[in-house]
PDB file of N, H, CA, C and O in Angstrom:
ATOM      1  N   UNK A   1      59.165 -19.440 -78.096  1.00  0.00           N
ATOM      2  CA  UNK A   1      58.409 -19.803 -79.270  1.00  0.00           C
ATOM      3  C   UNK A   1      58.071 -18.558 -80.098  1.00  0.00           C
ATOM      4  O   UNK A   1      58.021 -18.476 -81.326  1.00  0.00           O
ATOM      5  N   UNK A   2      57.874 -17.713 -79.284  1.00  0.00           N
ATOM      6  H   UNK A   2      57.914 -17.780 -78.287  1.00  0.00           H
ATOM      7  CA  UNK A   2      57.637 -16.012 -80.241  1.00  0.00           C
ATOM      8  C   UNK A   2      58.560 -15.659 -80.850  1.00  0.00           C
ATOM      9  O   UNK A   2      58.484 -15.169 -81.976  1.00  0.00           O
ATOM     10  N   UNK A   3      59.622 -15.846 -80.205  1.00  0.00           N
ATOM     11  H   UNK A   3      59.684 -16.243 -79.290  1.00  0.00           H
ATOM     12  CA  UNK A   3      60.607 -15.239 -80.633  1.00  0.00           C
ATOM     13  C   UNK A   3      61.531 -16.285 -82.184  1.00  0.00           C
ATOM     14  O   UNK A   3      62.355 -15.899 -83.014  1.00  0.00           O
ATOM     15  N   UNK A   4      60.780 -17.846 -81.935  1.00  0.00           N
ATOM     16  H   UNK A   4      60.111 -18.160 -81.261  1.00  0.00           H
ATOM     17  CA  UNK A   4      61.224 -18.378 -83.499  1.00  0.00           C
ATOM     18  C   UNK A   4      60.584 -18.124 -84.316  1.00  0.00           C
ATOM     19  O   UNK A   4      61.106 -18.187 -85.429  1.00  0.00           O
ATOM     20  N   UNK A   5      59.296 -17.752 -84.242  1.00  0.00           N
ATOM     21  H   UNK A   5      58.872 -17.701 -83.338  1.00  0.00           H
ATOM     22  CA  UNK A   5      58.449 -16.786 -85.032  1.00  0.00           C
ATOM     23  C   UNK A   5      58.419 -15.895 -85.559  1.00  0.00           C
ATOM     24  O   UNK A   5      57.697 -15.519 -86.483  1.00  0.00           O
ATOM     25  N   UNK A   6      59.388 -15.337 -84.913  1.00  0.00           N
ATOM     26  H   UNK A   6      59.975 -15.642 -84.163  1.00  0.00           H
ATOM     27  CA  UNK A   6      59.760 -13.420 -85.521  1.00  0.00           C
ATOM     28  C   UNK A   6      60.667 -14.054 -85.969  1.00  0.00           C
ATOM     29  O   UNK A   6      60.415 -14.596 -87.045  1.00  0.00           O
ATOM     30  N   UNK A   7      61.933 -14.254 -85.445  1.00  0.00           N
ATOM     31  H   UNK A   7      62.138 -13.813 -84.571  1.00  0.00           H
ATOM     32  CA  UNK A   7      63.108 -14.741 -86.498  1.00  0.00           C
ATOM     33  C   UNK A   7      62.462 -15.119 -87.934  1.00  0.00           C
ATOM     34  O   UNK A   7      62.735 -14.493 -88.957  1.00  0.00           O
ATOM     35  N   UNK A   8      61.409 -16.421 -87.878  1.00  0.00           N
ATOM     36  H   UNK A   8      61.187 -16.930 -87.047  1.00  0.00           H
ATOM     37  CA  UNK A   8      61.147 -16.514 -89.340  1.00  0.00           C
ATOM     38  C   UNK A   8      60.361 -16.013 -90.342  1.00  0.00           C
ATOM     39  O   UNK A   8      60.447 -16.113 -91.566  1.00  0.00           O
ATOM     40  N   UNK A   9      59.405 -15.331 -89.464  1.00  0.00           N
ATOM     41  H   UNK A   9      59.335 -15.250 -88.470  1.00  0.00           H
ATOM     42  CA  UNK A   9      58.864 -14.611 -90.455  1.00  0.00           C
ATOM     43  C   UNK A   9      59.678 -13.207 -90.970  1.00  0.00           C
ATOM     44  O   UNK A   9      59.507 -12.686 -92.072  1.00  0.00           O
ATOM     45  N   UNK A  10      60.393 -12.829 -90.153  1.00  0.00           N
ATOM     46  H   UNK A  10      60.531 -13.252 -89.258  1.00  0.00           H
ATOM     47  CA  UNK A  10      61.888 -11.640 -90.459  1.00  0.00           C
ATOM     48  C   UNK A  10      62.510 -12.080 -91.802  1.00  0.00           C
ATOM     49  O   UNK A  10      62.724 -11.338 -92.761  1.00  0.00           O
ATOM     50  N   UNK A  11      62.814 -13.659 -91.706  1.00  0.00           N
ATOM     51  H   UNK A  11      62.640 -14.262 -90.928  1.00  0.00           H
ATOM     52  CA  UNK A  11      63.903 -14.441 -92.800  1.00  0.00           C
ATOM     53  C   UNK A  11      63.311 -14.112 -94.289  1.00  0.00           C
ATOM     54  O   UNK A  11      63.862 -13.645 -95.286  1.00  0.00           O
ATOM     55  N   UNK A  12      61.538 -14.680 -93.964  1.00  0.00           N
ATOM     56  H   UNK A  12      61.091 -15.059 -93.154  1.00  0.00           H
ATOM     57  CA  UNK A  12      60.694 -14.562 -95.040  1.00  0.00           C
ATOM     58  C   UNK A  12      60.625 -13.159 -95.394  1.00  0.00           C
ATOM     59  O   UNK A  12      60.964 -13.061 -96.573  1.00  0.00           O
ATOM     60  N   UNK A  13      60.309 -11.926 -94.853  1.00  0.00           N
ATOM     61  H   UNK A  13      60.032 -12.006 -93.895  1.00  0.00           H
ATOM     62  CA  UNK A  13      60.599 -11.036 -95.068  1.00  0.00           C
ATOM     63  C   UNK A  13      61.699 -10.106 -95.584  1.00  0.00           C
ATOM     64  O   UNK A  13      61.594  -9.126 -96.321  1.00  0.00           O
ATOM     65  N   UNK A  14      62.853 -10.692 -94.978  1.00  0.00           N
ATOM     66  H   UNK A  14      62.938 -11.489 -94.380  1.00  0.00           H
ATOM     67  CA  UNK A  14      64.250 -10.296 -95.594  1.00  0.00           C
ATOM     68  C   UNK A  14      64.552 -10.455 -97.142  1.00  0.00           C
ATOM     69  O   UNK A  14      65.030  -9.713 -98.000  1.00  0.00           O
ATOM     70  N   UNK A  15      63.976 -11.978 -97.117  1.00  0.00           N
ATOM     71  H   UNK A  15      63.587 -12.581 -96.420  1.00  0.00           H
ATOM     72  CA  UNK A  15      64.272 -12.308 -98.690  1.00  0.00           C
ATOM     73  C   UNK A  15      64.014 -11.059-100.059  1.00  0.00           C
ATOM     74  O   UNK A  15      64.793 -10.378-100.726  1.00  0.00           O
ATOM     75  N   UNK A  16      62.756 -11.188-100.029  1.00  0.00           N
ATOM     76  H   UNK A  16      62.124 -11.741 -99.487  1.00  0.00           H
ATOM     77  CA  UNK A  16      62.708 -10.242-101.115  1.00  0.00           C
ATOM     78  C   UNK A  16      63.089  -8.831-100.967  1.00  0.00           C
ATOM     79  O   UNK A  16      63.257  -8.261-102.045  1.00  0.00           O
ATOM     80  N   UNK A  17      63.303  -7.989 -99.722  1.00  0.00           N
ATOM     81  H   UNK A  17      63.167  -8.452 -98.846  1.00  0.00           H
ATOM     82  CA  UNK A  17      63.634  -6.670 -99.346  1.00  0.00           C
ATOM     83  C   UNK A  17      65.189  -6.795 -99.687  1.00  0.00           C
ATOM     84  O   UNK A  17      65.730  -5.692 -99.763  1.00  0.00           O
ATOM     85  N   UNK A  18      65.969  -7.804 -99.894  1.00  0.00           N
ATOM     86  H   UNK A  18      65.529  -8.700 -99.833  1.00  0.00           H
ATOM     87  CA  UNK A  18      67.285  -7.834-100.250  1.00  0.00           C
ATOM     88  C   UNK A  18      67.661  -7.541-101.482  1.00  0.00           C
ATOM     89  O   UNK A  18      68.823  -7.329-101.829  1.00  0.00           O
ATOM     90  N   UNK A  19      66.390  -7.515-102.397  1.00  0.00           N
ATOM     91  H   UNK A  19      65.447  -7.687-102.116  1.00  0.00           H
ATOM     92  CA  UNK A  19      66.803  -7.119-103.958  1.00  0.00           C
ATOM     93  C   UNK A  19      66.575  -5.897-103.960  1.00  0.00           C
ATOM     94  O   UNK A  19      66.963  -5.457-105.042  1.00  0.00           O
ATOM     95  N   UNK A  20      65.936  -4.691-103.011  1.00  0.00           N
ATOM     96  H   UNK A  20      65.621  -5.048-102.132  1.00  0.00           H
ATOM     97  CA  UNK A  20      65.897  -3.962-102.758  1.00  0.00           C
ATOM     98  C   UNK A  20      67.226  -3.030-102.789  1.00  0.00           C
ATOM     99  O   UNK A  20      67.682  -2.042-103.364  1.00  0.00           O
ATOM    100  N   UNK A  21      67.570  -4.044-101.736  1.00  0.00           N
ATOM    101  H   UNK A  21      67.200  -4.847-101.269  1.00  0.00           H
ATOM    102  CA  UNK A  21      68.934  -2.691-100.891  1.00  0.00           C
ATOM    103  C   UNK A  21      70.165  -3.561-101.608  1.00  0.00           C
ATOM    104  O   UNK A  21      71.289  -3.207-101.251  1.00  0.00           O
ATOM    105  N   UNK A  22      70.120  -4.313-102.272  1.00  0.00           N
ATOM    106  H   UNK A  22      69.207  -4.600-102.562  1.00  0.00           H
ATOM    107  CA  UNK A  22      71.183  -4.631-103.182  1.00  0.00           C
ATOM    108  C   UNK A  22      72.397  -3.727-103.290  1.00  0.00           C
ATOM    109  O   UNK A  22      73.474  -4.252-103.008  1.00  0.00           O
ATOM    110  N   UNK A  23      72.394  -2.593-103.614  1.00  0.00           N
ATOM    111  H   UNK A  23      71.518  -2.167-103.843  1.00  0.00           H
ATOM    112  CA  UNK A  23      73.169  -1.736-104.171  1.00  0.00           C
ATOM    113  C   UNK A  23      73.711  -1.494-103.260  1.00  0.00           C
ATOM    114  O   UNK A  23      74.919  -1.520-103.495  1.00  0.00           O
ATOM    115  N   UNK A  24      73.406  -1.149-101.845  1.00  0.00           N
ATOM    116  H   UNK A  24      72.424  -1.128-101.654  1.00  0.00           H
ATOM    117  CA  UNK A  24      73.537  -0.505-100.294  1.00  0.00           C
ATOM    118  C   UNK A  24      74.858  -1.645 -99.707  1.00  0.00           C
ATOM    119  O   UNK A  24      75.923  -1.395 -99.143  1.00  0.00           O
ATOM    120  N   UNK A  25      74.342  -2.717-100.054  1.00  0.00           N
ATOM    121  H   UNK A  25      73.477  -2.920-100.512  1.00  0.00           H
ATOM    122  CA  UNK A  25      76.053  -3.880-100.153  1.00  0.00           C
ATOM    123  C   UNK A  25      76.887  -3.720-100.133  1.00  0.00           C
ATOM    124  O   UNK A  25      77.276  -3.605-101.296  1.00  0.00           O
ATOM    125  N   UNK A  26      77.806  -3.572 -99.328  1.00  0.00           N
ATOM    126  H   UNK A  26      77.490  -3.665 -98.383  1.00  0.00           H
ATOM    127  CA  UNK A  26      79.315  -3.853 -99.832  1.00  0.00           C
ATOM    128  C   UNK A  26      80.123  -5.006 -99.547  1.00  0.00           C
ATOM    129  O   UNK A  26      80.504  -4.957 -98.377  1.00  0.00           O
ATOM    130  N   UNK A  27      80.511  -5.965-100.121  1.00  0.00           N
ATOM    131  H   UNK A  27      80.202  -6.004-101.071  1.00  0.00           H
ATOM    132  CA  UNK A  27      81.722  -7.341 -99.906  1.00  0.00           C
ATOM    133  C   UNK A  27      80.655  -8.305 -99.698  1.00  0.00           C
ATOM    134  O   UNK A  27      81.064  -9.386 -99.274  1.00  0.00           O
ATOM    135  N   UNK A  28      79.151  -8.195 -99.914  1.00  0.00           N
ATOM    136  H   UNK A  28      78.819  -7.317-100.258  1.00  0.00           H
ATOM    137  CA  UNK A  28      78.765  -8.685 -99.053  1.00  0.00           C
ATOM    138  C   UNK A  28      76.959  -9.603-100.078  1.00  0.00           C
ATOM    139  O   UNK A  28      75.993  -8.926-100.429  1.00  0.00           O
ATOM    140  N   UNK A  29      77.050 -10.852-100.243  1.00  0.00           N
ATOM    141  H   UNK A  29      77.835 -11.402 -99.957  1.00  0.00           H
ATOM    142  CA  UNK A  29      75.853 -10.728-101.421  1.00  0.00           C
ATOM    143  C   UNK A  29      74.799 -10.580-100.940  1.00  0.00           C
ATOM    144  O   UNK A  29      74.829 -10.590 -99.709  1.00  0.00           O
ATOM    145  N   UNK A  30      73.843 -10.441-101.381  1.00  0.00           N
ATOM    146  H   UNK A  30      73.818 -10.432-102.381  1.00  0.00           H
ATOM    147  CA  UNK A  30      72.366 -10.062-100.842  1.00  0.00           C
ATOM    148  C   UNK A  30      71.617 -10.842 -99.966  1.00  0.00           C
ATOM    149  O   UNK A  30      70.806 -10.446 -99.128  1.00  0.00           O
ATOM    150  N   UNK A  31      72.002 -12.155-100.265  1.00  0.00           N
ATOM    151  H   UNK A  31      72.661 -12.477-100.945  1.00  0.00           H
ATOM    152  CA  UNK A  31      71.547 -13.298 -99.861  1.00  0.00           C
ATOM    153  C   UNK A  31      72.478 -14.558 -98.966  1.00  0.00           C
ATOM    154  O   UNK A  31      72.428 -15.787 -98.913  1.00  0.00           O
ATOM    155  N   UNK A  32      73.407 -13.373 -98.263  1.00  0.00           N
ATOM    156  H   UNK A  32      73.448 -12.375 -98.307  1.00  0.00           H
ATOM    157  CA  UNK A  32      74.483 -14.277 -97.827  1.00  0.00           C
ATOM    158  C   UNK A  32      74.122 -15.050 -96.427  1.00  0.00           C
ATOM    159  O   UNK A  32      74.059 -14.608 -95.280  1.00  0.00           O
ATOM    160  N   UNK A  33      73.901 -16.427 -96.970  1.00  0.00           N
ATOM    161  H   UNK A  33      73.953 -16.786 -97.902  1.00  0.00           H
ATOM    162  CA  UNK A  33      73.454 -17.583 -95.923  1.00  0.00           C
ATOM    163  C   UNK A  33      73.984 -17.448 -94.477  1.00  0.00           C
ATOM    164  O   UNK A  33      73.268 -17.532 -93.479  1.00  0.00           O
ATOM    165  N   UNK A  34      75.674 -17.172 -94.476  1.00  0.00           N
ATOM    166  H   UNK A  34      76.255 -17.105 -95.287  1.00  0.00           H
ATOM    167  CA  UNK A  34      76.464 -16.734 -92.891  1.00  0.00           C
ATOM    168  C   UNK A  34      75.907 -15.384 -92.878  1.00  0.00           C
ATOM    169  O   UNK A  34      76.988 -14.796 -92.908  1.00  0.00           O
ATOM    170  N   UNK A  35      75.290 -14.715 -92.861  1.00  0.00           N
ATOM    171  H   UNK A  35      74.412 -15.192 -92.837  1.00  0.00           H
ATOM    172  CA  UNK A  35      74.832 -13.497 -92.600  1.00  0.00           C
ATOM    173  C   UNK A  35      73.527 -13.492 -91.826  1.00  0.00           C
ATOM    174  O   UNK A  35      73.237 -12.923 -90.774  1.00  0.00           O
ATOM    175  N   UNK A  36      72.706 -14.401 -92.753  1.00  0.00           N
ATOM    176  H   UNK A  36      72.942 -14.863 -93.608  1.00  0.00           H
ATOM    177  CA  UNK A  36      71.126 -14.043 -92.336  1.00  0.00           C
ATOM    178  C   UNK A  36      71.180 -15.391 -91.376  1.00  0.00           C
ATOM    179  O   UNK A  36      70.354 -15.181 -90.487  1.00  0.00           O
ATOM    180  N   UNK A  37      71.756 -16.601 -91.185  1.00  0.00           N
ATOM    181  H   UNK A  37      72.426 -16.772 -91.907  1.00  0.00           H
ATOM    182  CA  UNK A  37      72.187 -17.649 -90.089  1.00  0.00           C
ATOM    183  C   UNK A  37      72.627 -16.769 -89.115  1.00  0.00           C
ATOM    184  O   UNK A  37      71.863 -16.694 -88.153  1.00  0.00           O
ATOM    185  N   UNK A  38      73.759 -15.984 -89.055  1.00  0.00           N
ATOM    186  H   UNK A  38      74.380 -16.045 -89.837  1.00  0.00           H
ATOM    187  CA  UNK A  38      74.689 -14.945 -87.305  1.00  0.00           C
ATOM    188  C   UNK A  38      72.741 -14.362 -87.221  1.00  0.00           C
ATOM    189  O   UNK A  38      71.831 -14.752 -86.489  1.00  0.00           O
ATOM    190  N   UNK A  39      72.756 -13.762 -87.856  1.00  0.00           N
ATOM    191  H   UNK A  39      73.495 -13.446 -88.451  1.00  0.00           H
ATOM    192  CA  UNK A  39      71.810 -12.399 -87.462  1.00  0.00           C
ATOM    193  C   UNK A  39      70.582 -13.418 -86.356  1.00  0.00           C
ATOM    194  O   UNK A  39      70.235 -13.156 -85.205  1.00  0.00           O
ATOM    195  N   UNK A  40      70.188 -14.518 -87.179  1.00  0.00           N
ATOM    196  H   UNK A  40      70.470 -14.732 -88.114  1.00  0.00           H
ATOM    197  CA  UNK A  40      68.678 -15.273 -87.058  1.00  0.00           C
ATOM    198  C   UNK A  40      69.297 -15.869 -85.245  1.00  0.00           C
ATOM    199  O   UNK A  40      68.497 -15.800 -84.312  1.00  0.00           O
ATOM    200  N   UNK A  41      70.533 -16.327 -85.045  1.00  0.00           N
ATOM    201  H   UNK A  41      71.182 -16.383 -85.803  1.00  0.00           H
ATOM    202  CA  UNK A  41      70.836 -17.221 -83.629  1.00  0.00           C
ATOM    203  C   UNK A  41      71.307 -15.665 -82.951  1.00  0.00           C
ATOM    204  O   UNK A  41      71.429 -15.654 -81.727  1.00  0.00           O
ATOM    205  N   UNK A  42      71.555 -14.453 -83.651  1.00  0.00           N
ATOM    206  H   UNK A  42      71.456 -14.462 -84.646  1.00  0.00           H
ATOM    207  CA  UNK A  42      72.018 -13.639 -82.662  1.00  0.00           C
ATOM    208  C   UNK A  42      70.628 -12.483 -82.026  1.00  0.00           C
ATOM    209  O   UNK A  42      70.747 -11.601 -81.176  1.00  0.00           O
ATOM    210  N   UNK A  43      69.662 -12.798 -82.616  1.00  0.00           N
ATOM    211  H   UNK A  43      69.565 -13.515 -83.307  1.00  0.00           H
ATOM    212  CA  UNK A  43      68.347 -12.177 -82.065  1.00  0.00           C
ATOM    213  C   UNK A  43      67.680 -13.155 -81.168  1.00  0.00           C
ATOM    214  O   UNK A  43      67.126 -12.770 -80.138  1.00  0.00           O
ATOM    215  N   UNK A  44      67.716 -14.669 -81.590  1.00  0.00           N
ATOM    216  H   UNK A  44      68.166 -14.982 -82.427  1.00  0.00           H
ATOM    217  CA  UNK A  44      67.121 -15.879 -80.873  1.00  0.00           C
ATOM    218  C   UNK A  44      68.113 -15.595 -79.631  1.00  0.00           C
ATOM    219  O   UNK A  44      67.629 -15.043 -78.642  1.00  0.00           O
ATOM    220  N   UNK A  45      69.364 -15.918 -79.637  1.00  0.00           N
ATOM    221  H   UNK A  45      69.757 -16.367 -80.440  1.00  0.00           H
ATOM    222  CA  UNK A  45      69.866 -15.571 -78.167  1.00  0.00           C
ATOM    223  C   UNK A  45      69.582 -14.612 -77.150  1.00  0.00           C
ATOM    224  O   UNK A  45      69.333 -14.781 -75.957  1.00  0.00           O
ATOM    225  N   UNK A  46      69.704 -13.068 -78.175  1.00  0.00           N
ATOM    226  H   UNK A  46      69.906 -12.931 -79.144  1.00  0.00           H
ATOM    227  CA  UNK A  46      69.168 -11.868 -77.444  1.00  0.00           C
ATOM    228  C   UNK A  46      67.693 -12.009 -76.503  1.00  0.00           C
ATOM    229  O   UNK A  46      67.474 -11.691 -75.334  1.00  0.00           O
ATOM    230  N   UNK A  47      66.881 -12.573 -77.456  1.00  0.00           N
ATOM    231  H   UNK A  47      67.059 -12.832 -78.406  1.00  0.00           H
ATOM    232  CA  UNK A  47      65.704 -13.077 -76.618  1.00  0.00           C
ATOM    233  C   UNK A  47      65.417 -14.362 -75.457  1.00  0.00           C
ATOM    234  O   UNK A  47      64.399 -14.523 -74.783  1.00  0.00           O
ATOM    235  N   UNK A  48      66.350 -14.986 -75.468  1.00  0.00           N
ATOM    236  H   UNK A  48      67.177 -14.855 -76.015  1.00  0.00           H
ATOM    237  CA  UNK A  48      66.253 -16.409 -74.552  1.00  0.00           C
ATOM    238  C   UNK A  48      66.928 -15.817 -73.191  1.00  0.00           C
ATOM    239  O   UNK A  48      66.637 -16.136 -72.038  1.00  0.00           O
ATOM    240  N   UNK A  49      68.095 -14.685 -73.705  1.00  0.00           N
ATOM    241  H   UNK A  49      68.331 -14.425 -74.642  1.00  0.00           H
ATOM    242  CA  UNK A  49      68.454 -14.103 -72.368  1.00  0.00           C
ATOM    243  C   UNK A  49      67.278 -13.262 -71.497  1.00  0.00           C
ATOM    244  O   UNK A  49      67.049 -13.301 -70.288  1.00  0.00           O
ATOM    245  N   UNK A  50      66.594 -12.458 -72.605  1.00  0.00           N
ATOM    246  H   UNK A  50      66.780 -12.427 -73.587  1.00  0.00           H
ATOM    247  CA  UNK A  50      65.586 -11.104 -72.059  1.00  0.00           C
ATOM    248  C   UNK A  50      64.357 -12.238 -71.510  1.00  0.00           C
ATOM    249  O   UNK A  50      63.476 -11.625 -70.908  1.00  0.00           O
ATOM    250  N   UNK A  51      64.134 -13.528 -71.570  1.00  0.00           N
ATOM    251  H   UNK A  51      64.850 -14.026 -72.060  1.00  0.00           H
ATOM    252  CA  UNK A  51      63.351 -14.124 -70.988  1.00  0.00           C
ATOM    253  C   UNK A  51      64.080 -14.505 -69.878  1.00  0.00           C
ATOM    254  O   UNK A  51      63.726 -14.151 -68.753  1.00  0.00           O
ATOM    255  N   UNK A  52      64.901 -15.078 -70.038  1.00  0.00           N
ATOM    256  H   UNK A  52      65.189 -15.365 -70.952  1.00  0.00           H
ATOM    257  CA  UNK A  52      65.703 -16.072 -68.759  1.00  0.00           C
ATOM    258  C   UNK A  52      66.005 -15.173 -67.502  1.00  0.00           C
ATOM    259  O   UNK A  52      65.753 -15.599 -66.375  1.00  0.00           O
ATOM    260  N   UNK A  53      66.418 -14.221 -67.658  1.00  0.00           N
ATOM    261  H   UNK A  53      66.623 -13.875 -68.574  1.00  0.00           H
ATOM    262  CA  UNK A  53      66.836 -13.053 -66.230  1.00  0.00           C
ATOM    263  C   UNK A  53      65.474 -13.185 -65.413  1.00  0.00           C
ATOM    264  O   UNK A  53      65.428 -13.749 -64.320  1.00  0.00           O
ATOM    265  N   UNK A  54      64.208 -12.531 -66.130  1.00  0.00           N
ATOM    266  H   UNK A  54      64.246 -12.072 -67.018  1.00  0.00           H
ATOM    267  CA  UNK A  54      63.261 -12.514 -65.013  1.00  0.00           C
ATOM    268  C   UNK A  54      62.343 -13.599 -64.605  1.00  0.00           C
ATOM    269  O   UNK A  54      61.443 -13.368 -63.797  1.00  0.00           O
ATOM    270  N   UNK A  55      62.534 -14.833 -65.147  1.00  0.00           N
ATOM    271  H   UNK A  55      63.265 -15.021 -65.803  1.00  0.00           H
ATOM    272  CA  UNK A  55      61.920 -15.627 -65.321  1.00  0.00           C
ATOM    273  C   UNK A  55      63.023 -16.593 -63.911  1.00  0.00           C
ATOM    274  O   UNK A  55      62.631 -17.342 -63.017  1.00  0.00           O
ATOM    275  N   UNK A  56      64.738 -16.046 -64.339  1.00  0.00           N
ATOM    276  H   UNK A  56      65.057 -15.437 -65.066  1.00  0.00           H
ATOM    277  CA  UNK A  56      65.372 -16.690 -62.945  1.00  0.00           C
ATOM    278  C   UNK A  56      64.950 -15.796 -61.558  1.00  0.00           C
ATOM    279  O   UNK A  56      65.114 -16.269 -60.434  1.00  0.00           O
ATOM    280  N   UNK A  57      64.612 -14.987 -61.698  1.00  0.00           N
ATOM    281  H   UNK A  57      64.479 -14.603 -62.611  1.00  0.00           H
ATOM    282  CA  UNK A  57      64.508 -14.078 -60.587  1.00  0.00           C
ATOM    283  C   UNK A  57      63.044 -13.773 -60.198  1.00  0.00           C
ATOM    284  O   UNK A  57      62.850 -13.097 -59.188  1.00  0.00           O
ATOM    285  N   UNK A  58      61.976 -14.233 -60.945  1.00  0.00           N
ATOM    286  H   UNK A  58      62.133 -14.782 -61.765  1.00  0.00           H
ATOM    287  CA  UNK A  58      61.020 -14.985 -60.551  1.00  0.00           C
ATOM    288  C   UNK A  58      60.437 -16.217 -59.316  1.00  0.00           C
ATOM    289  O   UNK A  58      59.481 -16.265 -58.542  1.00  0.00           O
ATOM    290  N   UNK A  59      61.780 -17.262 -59.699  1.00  0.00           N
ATOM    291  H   UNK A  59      62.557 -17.223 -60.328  1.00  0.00           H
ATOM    292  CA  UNK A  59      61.911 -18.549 -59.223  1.00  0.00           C
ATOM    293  C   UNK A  59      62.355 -18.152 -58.009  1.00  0.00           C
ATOM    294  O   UNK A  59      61.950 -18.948 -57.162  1.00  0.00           O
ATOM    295  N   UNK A  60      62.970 -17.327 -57.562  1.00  0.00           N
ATOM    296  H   UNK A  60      63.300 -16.680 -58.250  1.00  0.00           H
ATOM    297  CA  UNK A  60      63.871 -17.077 -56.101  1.00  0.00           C
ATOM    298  C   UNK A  60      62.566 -16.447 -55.207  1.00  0.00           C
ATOM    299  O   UNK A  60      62.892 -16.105 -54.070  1.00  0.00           O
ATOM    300  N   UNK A  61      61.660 -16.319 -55.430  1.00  0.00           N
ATOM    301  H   UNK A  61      61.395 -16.597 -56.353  1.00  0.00           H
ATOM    302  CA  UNK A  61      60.630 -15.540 -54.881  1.00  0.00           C
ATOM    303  C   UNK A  61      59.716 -16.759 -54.311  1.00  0.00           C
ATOM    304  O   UNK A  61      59.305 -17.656 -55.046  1.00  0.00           O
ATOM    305  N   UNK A  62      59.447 -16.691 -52.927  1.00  0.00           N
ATOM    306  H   UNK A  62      59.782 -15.962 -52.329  1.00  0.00           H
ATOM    307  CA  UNK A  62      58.395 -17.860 -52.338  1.00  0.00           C
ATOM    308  C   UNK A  62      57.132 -17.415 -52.929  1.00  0.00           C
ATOM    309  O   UNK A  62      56.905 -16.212 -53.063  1.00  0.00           O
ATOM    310  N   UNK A  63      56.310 -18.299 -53.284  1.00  0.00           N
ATOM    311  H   UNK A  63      56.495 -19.276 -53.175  1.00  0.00           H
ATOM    312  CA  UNK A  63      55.139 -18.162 -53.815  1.00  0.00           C
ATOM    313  C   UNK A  63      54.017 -17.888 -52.677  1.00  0.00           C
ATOM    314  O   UNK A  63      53.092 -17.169 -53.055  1.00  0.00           O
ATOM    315  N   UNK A  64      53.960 -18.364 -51.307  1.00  0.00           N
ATOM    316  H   UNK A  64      54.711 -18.948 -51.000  1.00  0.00           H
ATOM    317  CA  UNK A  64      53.326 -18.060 -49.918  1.00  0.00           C
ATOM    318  C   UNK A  64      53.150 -16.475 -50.271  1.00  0.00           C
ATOM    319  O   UNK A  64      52.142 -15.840 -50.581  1.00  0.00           O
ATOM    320  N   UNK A  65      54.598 -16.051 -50.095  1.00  0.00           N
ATOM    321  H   UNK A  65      55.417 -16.567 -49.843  1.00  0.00           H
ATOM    322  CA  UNK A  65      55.013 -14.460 -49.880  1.00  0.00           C
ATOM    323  C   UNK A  65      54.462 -13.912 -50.644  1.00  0.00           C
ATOM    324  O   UNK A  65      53.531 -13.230 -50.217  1.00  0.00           O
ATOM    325  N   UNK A  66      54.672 -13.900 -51.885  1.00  0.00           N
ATOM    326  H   UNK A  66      55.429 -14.454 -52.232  1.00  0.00           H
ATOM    327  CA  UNK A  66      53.652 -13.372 -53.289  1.00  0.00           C
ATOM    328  C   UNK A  66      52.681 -13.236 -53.128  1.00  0.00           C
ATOM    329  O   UNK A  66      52.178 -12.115 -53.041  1.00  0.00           O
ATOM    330  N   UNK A  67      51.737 -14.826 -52.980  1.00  0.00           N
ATOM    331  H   UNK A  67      52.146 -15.736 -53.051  1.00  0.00           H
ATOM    332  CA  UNK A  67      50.354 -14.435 -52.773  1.00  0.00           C
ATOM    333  C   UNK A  67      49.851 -13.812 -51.638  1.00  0.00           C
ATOM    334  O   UNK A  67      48.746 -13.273 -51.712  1.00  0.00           O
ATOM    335  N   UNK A  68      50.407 -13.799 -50.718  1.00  0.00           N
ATOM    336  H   UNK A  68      51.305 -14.236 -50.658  1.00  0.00           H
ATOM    337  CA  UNK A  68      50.378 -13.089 -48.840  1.00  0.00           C
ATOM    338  C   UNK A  68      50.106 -11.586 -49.364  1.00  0.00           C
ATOM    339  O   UNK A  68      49.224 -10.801 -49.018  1.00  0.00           O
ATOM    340  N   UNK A  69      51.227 -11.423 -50.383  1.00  0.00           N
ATOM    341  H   UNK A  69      51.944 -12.061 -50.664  1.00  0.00           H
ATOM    342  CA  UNK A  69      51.646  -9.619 -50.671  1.00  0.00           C
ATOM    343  C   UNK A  69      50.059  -9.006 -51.609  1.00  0.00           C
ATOM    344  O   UNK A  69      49.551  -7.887 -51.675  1.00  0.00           O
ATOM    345  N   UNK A  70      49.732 -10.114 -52.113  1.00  0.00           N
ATOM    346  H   UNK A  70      50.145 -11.024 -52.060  1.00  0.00           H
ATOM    347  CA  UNK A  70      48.239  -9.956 -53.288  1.00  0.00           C
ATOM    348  C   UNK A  70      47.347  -9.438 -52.419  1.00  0.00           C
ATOM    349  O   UNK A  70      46.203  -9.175 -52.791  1.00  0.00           O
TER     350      UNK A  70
END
């Protein structure tokens, strides 16, 4: 959920910083929908993985043992 949060408030943010760096462009328009769509599912993924690893390797851990170790 944080992490669709940053994606959109990033999007909202991107918008107007794009008339900015306009010039910095090349092939490429400021506002290009397949651009800021890859970028928005390729940070959401990056993050569903950086949750999912320890969150699987969490689960493999007896909870007895854990709290025993506390």
């Amino acid at each position: 959920m944080l992490a669709l949060i940053g994606v959109a408030a990033g999007l909202v943010g991107a918008f107007p910083l794009t008339r900015l760096m306009a010039s910095l462009l090349f092939g490429v328009q400021p506002t290009d929908p397949l651009t800021f769509a890859a970028i928005a599912l390729l940070l959401t993924g990056v993050a569903l993985v950086a949750c999912y690893i320890p969150g699987r390797r969490a689960t493999k851990v007896d909870p007895v043992v854990s709290l025993r170790y506390e």
